[in-house]
C-alpha positions in Angstrom: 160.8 80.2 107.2 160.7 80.2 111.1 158.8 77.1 112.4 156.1 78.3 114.3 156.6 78.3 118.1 153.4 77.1 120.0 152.0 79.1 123.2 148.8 77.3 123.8 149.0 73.7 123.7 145.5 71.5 124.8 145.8 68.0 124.8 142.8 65.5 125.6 141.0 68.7 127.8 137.6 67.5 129.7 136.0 69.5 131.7 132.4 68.4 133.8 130.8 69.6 135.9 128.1 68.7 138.5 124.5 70.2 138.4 121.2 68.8 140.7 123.0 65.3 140.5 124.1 64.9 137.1 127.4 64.8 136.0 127.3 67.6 132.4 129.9 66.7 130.3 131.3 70.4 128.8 134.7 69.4 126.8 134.9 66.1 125.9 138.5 65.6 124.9 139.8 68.9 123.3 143.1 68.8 121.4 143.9 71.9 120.5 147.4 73.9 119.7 147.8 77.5 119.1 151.1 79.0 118.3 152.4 82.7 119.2 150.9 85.3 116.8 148.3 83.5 115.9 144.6 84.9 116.0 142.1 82.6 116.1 138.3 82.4 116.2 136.6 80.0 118.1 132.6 79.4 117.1 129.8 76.8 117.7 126.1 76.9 119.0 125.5 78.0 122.6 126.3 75.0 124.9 129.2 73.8 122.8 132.1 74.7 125.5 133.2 77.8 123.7 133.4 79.7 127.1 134.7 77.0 129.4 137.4 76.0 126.9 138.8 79.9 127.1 138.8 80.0 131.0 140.5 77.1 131.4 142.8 78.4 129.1 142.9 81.8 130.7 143.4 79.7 134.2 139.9 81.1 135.2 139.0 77.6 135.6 140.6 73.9 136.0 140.1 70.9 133.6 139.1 67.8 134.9 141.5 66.2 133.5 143.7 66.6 130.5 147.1 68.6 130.3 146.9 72.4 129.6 150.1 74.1 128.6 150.6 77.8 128.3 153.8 79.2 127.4 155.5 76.2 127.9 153.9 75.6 131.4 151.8 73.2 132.6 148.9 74.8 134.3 146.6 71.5 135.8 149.8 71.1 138.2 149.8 74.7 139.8 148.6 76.1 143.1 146.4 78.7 142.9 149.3 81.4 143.5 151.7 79.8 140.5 148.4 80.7 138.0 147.5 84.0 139.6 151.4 84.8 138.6 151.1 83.2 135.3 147.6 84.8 134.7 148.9 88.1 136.0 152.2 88.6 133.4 151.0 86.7 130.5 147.2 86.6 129.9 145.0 89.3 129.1 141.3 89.3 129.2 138.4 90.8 127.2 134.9 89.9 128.3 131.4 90.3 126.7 130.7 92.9 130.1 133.7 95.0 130.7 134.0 94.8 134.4 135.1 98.5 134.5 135.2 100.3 137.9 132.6 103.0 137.7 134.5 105.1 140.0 137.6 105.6 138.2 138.3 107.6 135.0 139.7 105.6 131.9 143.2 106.5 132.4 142.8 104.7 136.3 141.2 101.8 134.6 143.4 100.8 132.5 146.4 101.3 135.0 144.5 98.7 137.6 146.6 95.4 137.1 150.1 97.5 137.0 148.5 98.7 140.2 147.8 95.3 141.4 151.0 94.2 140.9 152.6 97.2 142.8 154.3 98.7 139.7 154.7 102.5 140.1 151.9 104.6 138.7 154.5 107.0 137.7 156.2 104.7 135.2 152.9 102.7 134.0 150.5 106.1 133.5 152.5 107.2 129.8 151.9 103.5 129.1 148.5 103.7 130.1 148.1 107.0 128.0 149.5 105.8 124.8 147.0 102.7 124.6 144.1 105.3 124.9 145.6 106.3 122.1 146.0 103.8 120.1 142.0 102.8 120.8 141.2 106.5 119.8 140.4 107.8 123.3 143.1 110.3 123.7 140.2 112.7 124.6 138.6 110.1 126.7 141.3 110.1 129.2 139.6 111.6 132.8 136.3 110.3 132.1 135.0 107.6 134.0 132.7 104.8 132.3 129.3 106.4 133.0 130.4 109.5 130.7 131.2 106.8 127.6 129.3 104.3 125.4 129.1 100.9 125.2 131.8 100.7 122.8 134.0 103.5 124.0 134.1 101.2 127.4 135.2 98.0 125.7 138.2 100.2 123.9 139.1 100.8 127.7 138.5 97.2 128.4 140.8 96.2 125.6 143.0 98.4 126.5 143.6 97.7 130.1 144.1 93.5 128.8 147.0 95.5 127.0 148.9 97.5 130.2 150.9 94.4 131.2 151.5 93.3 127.6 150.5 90.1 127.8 151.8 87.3 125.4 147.7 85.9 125.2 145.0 88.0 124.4 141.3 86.2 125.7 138.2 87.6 124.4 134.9 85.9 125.1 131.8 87.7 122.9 133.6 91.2 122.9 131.3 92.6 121.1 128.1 90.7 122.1 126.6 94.1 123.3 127.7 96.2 120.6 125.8 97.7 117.5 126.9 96.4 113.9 129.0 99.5 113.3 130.8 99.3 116.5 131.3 95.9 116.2 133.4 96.7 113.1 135.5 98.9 115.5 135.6 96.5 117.7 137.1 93.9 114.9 139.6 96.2 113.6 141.3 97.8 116.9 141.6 93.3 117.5 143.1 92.7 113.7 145.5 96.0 114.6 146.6 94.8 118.0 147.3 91.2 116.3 149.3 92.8 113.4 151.4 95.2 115.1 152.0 93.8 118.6 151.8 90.2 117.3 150.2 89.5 120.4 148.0 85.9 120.5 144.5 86.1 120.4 141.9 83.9 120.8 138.4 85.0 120.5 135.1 83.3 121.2 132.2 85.0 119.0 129.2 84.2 117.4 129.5 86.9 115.0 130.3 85.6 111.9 132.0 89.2 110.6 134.4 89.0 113.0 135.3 85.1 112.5 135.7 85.8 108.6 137.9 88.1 109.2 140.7 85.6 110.9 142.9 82.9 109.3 141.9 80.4 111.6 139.0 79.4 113.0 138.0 76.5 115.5 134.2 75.3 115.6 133.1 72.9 119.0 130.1 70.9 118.7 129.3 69.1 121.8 132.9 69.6 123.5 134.4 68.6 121.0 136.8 70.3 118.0 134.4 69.7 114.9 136.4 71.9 112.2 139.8 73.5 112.6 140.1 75.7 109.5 143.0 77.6 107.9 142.0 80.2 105.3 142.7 83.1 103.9 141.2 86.0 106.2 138.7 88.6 104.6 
């Protein structure tokens, strides 16, 4: 068997962070490795550093002081520019909100960071096309995020994390604002995209559906890593 190769590796991770003159103490010494193709859930109670811990490993924000490595690169040594890079070609993001532009179509969407990045629309747009697809919104394509529902927006969301195919897939709460039954959608387009593109993903959820349904799941209680469970997924 091929020894697993790690892609996230968090050692000793504190984060604070000053509010009204008190020093709040958010991750209090995280250790924490995840290895490519991994899908993870990480849980706890509101407050527990779920959220910060995923920015500052999506580079969205710095530790204060620790070591963060993602694929094999240390990130609490980087200017701003070396992250925006290494954010740019090897993390994709999923939030609770999809942050879609309301004047674009899906299609446009979910070319953006190609755009960003100056790669021609000519060669990205079949891409583009194909993960519509894949999220079942072929006949989605041309219209813009006003004309879909709440969960027919997060498949574009998803989606667009996909265009660069990143190596880490970040999802905080991605289906926070979604009925039960979409939800499930929601949970099965992730498990898909985990088993067929073995892309890592980490996902920070309170819904406890979608945490059964991973091998591995991380609980934080008071910034710290309380549980780290392997089990067989549901």
């Amino acid at each position: 068997m091929t020894a697993p190769v790690p892609l996230v590796v968090a050692s000793d991770v504190k984060k604070s962070f000053q509010h009204m003159g008190r020093t709040l103490e958010v991750l209090c010494g995280i250790d924490l490795t995840i290895n490519e193709g991994e899908m993870i859930g990480i849980v706890g109670q509101s407050g527990a550093g779920k959220s910060t811990l995923l920015h500052c490993i999506g580079t969205l924000d710095i530790v204060s002081s620790g070591s963060i490595k993602v694929a094999g690169e240390e990130l609490t040594t980087m200017s701003g520019t070396r992250l925006a890079a290494l954010r740019n070609r090897t993390i994709g993001f999923v939030f609770q909100f999809h942050h879609l532009l309301p004047e674009f179509n899906a299609l446009e969407n979910i070319l953006m960071p190609g755009m960003i990045q100056g790669l021609p629309r000519k060669e990205m747009e079949p891409r583009a096309a194909a993960l519509l697809e894949e999220v079942g919104l072929k006949d989605r394509m041309l219209h813009r995020p006003g004309e879909l529902s709440g969960g027919e927006q997060q498949r574009v969301a998803l989606a667009r994390a996909l265009i660069l195919e990143p190596k880490l897939l970040l999802a905080d709460e991605p289906t926070g604002n979604l009925d039960s039954r979409t939800s499930e959608q929601m949970h099965q387009l992730f498990y898909k995209v985990n088993e067929t593109r073995k892309t890592t993903i980490v996902i920070v959820t309170h819904n406890s559906a979608l945490a059964a349904g991973m091998a591995r799941v991380v609980t934080l209680r008071d910034g710290k890593v309380e549980r780290d469970e392997y089990r067989k997924a549901s």
